[in-house]
C-alpha positions as CSV (number, residue, x, y, z in Angstrom):
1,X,61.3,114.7,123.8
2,X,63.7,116.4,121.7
3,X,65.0,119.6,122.8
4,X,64.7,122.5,120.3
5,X,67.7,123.4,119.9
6,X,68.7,120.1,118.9
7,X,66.2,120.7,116.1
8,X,68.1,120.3,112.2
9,X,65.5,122.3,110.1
10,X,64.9,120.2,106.2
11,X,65.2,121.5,103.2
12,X,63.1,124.6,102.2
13,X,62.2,124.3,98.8
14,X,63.1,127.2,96.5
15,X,60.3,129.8,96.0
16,X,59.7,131.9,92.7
17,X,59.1,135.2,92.2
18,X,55.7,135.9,89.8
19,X,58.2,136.6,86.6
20,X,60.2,133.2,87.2
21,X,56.9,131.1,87.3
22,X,55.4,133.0,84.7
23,X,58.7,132.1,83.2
24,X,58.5,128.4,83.4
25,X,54.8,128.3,82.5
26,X,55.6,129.6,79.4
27,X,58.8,127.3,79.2
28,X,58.0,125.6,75.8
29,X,61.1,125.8,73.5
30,X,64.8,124.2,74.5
31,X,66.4,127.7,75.5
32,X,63.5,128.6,78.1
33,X,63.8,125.0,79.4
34,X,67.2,125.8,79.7
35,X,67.1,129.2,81.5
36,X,64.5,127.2,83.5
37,X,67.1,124.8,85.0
38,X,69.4,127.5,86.0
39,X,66.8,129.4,87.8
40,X,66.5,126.6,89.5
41,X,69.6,125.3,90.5
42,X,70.7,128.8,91.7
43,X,67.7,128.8,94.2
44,X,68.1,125.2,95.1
45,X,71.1,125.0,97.4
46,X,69.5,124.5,101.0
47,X,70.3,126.3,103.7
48,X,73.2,125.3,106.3
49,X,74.5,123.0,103.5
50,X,77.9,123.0,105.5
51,X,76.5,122.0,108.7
52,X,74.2,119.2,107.3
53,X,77.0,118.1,105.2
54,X,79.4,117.7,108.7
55,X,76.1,116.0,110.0
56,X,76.1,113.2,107.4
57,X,79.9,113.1,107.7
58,X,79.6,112.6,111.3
59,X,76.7,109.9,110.8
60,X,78.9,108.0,108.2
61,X,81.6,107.8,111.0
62,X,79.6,106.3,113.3
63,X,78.0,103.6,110.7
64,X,81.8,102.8,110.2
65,X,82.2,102.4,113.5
66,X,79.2,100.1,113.9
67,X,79.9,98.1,110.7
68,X,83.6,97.7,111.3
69,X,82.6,95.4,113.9
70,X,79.3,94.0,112.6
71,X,80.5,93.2,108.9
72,X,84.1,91.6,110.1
73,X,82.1,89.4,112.7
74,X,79.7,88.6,110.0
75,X,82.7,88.1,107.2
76,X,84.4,85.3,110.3
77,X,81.4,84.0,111.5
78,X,81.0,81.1,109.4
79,X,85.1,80.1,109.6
80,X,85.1,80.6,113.4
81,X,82.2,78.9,113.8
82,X,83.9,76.0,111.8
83,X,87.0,75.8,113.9
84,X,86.6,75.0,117.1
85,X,83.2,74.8,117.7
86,X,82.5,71.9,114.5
87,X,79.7,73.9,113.9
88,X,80.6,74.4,109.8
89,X,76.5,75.2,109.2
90,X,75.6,77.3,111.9
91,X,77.8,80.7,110.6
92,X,76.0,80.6,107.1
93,X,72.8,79.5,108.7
94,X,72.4,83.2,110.8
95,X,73.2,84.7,108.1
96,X,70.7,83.3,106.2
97,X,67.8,83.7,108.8
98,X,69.4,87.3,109.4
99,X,68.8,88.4,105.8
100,X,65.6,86.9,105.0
101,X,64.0,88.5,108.0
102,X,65.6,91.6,106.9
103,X,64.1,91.5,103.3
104,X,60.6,90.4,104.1
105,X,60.4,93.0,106.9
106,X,60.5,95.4,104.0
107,X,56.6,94.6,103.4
108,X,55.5,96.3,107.5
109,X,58.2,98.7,107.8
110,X,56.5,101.7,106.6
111,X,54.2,100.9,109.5
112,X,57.0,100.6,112.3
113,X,58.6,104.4,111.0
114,X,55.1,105.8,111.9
115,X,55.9,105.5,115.3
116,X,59.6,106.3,115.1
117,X,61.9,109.2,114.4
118,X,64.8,108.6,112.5
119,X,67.0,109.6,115.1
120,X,65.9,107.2,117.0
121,X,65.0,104.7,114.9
122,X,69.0,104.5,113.9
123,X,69.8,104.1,118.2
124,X,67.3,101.2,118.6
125,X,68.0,99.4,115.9
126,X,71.7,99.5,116.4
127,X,70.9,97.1,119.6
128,X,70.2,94.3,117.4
129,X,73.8,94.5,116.1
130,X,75.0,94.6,119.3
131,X,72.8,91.3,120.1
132,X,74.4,89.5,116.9
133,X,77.8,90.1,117.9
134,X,76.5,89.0,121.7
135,X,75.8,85.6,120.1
136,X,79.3,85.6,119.4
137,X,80.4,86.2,122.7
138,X,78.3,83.4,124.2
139,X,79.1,81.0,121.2
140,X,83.2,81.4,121.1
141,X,82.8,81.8,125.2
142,X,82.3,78.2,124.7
143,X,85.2,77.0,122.9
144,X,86.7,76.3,126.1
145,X,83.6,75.6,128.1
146,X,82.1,72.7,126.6
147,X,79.9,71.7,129.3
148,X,77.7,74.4,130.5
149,X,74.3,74.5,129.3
150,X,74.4,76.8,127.7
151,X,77.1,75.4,124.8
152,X,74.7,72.6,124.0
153,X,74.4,72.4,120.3
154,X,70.9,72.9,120.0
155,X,71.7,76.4,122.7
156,X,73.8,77.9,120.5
157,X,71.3,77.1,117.3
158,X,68.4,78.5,119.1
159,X,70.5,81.9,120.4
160,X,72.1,82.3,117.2
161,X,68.8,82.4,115.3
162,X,67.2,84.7,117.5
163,X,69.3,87.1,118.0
164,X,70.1,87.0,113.3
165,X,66.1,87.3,113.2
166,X,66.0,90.4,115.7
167,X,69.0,91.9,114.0
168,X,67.2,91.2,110.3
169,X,64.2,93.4,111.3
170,X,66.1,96.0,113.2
171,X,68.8,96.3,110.2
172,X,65.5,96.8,108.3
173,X,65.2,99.7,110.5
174,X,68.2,101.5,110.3
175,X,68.9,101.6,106.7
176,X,65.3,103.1,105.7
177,X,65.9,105.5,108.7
178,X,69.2,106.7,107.1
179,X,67.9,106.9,104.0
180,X,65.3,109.6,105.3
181,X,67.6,111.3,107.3
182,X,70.4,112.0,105.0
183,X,67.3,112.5,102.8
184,X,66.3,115.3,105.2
185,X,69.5,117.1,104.8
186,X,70.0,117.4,101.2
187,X,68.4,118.5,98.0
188,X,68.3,117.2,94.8
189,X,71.4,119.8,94.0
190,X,73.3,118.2,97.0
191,X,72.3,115.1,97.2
192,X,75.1,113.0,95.3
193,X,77.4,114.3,97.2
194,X,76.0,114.0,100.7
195,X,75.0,110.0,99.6
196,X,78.3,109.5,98.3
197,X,80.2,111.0,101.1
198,X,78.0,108.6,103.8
199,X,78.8,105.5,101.9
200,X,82.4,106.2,101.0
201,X,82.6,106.5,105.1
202,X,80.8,103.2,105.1
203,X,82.5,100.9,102.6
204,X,85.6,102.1,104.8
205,X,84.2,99.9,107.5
206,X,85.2,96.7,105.4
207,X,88.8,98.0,105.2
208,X,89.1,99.1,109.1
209,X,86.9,96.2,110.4
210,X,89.2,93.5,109.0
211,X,92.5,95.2,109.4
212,X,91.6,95.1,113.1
213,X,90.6,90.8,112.6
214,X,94.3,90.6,110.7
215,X,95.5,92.0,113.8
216,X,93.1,91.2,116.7
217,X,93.2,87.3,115.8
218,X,97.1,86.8,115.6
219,X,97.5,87.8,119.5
220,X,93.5,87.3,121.3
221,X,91.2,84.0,121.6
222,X,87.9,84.6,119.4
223,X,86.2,85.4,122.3
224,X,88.0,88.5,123.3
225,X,87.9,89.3,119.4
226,X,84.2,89.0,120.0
227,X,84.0,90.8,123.1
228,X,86.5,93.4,121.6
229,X,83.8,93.8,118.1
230,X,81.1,94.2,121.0
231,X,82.4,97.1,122.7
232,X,83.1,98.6,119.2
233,X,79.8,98.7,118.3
234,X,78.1,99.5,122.0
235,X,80.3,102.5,121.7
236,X,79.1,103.6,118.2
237,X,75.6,103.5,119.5
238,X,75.8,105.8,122.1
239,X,77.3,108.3,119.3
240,X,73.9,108.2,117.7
241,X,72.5,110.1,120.6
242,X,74.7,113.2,120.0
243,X,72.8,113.2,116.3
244,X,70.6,116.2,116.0
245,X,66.7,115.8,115.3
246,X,65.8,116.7,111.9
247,X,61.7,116.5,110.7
248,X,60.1,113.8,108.5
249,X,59.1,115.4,105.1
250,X,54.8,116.0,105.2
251,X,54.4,113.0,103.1
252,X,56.4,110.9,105.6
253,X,54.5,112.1,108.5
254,X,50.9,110.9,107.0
255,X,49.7,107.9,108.8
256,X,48.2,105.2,107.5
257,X,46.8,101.7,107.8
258,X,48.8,98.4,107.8
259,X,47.0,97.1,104.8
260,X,47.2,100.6,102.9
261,X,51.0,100.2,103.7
262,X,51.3,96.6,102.5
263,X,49.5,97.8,99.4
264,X,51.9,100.6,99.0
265,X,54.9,98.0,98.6
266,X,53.3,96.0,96.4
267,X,52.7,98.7,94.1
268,X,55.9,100.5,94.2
269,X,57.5,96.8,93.0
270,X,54.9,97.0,90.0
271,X,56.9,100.5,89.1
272,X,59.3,99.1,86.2
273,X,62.4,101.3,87.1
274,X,62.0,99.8,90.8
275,X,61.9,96.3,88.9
276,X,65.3,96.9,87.0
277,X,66.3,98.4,90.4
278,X,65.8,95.1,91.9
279,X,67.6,92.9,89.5
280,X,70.6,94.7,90.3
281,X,69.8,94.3,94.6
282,X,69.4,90.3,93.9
283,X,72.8,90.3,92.3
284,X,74.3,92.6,94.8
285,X,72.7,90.1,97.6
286,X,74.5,87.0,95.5
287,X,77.8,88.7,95.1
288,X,77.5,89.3,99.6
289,X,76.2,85.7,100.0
290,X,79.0,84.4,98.4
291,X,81.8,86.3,100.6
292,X,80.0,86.1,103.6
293,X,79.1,82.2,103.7
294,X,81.8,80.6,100.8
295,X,84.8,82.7,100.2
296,X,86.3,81.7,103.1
297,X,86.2,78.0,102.0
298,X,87.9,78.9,98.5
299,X,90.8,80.4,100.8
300,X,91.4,77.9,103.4
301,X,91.5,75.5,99.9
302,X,93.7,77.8,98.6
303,X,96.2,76.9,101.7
304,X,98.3,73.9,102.7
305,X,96.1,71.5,104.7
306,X,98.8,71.8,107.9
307,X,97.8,75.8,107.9
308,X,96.9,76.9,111.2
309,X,93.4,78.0,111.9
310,X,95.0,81.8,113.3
311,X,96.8,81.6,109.5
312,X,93.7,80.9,107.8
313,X,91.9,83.9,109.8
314,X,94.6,86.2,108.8
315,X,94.6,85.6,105.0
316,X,91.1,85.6,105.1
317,X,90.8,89.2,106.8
318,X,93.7,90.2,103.8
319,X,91.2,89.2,101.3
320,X,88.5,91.2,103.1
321,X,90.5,94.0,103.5
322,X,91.1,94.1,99.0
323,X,87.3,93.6,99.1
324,X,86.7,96.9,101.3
325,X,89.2,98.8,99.6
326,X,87.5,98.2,96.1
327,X,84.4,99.2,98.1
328,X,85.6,102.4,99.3
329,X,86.6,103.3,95.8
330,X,82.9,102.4,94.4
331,X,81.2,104.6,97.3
332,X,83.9,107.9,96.5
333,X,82.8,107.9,93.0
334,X,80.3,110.4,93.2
C-alpha cells in the first residue's frame, strides 16, 4: 500500500464562475473566443506546478540512468557479440525479438495497467532491463569460458531470446506508464514543457551511456563492462521507489474486458491523425534499426582491417555519443 503522504494529487481542472460559462456559451464571434482562451489559461495552471515539475525532473534522471546502460549495451551488442564470441547474428537477432514483442504487446497492454499503478508499473518493468543486460553478463562471461554449458551456442540463443522477449513486453510497460504519469502531473498549459524536460533528460542517456563505453572498454574486459551497465541500471531501479504515487485520471481507472480493450486499439489505429502518427513511429523504428544492428558495420568498414576490436568499440561509442548529442538537442526544443 501506498502511504498517504506519499500521495501526488493530479491536476484539478479549472472551475468557472456562472458569468465565465455564461461567457463561453455565448462565445460566438473571434473576440469572445478570444477572451475565452485567456480565461482559461489564467485558471489552467495546476497546482504544485513546481513540485510536479522537480518530480518529472527527478523521473527523467532516473530514465537516464536506466537507459545509459540499456541503450549503450543495446548500441554494442551486436559488435560485441561479433568479436569474440563469432556470434555476428545473435546481437541483431535480440534486438529484433526484443522489439517485436514490444510493439505487438501494444494490443493487451491496456489490460495489464488495469492491475498496475504507474509507480509501480515503471519498478517492475525496469527488471526486464536489468535481465537484458544479465544476458550480457552470462554471454561475454563466456568469452573466456568456452566450455561450460552454459556457453553452448544454442544456450546463449535460447537466454538471449528470453530474456529480449521479457524485456519487449515489460519496455511495453514502462513507456505507457510514464506517459500517464507525467500525464498526471501536468496540464495542457504545462505540458510541453514538463514532456520536453523528461525527454531532454532522456536523449542525455545516449551521450552519458557511451561516453562511459569510450571509456569503460579501453581499460575492462566486456564482461566487467556488462557487469558495470548492470549495476547501473539495478541502481536506477531502486530510485523508482522514492517516486511519489500520483492517481490514474477516472477514465484510466474504468475496467474493462480483454476484448473491449483489443477493440479499443484497433479503433484508435482507424483515427487518421493516429495513422499519420504512425508513419512517422515506422520511420523513427527504421532510422533505430539501422544504428542499433548496421552502423556499427559501416564503421568498422570505415577502419583499417588490422584495427583492434577495443579501437573499433571506441570509435563506435564516438559515433554514438554525436548521435545522443543531436538527440538531446531534438528533446530541449520545446
Amino acid at each position: 500500500m501506498e502511504n498517504d503522504s506519499e500521495k501526488i494529487s493530479t491536476v484539478e481542472y479549472p472551475q468557472f464562475n456562472p458569468s465565465e460559462e455564461k461567457l463561453m456559451k455565448e462565445g460566438n464571434n473571434s473576440d469572445d473566443r478570444l477572451i475565452n482562451n485567456l480565461i482559461i489559461s489564467s485558471n489552467s495552471n495546476p497546482p504544485n506546478e513546481r513540485k510536479n515539475l522537480f518530480i518529472v525532473t527527478y523521473m527523467g534522471f532516473i530514465f537516464m540512468l536506466l537507459f545509459s546502460a540499456f541503450n549503450t549495451s543495446q548500441n554494442m551488442l551486436p559488435e560485441i557479440y561479433s568479436q569474440k564470441l563469432k556470434l555476428s547474428y545473435l546481437g541483431n537477432t535480440t534486438i529484433m525479438v526484443l522489439y517485436i514483442v514490444l510493439g505487438s504487446s501494444n494490443i493487451i497492454i491496456g489490460k495489464v495497467m488495469d492491475y498496475l499503478t504507474f509507480k509501480r508499473a515503471m519498478f517492475i518493468a525496469t527488471w526486464g532491463y536489468i535481465l537484458f543486460l544479465a544476458g550480457g553478463v552470462i554471454a561475454t562471461s563466456c568469452e573466456d569460458n568456452e566450455d561450460r554449458a552454459i556457453c553452448s551456442e544454442g544456450a546463449l540463443v535460447a537466454l538471449n531470446l528470453i530474456f529480449a522477449a521479457i524485456v519487449g513486453f515489460l519496455s511495453c510497460i514502462i513507456w505507457v506508464a510514464q506517459v500517464g504519469y507525467v500525464s498526471a502531473l501536468c496540464d495542457e498549459h504545462s505540458k510541453a514543457k514538463f514532456f520536453g524536460i523528461f525527454w531532454a533528460l532522456l536523449q542525455f542517456s545516449q551521450v552519458l551511456g557511451n561516453v562511459l563505453t569510450a571509456i569503460l572498454l579501453n581499460y575492462v574486459s566486456h564482461f566487467t563492462y556488462f557487469i558495470i551497465l548492470l549495476i547501473l541500471a539495478s541502481g536506477s531501479a531502486l530510485l523508482f521507489l522514492l517516486l511519489p504515487h500520483v492517481d490514474k485520471p477516472p477514465e484510466q481507472g474504468v475496467q474493462k474486458p480483454l476484448k473491449q480493450k483489443i477493440v479499443d486499439f484497433f479503433i484508435c489505429l482507424q483515427v487518421r491523425e493516429m495513422q499519420i502518427f504512425s508513419i512517422f513511429c515506422i520511420f523513427a523504428g527504421i532510422i533505430m534499426g539501422f544504428y542499433t544492428g548496421f552502423l556499427y558495420k559501416v564503421i568498422k568498414h570505415a577502419l583499417p582491417e588490422d584495427e583492434s576490436d577495443k579501437d573499433v568499440n571506441e570509435k563506435t561509442a564516438f559515433v554514438f555519443i554525436c548521435l545522443g548529442i543531436f538527440e538531446l538537442l531534438g528533446g530541449m526544443k520545446e
